[in-house]
N, C-alpha and C positions, 0 to 999 in steps of 0.2 A: 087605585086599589092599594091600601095596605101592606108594606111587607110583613112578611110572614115566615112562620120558621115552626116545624112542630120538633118536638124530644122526645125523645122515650127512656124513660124510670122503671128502674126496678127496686120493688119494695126491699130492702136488706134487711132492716130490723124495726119491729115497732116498739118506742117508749111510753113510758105515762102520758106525754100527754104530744109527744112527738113522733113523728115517721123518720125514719133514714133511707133517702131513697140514692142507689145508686147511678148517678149519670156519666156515661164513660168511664173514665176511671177517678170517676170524684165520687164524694158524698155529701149530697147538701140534706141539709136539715127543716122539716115544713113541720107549724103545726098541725096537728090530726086534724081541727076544724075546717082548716082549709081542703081539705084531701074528700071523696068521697068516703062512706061505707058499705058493704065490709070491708075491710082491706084483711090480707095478709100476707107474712113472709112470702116473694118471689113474683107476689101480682106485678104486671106489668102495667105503665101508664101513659099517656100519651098527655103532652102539653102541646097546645098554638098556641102559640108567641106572639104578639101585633104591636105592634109600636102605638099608643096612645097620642096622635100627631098634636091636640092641642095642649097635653098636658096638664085638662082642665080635674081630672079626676086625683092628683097627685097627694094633693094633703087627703082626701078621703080613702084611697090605698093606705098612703103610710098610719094614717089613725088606727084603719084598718089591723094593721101590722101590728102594730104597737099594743092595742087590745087583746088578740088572737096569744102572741107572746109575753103580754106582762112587763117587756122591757123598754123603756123610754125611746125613741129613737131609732126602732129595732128594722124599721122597713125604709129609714133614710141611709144612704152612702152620703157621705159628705164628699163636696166634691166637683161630684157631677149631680144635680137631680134630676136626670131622665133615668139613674140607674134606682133601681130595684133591685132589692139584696139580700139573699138567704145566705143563714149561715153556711160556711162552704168548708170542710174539711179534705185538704189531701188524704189519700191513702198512700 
């Protein structure tokens, strides 16, 4: 069985076409398409976490990513590629 890991998010602030959800004391940034609807300020959210053990979905996530944000690259870390990577703002 899979390891596994669930989070829990709190909505901070919604933008045009992004969410800021709060996790601990960070703030990572998802587009709204990924997110359910309705969302709003303070909704709480629950992620599972699983590790993808063959890796075989890796380019169609990050395509994924790349789409959703507009930005080239946006759903690769360089690096490591098992990581997956939203933008992450300290507070």
């Amino acid at each position: 069985m899979p390891a596994k890991k669930t989070l829990r998010a709190v909505v901070e602030r919604l933008e045009k076409s992004a969410v800021v959800l709060e996790i601990g004391s960070r703030e990572v940034t998802f587009p709204r398409s990924a997110l359910p609807t309705p969302l709003a300020e303070g909704d709480v959210l629950a992620f599972t976490i699983t590790i993808d053990g063959d890796g075989a979905a890796r380019e169609e996530v990050a395509a994924s990513l790349d789409s959703e944000t507009g930005k080239r690259g946006a759903g690769r870390k360089r690096g490591n590629p098992r990581t997956a990577s939203a933008r992450t703002n300290k507070k």
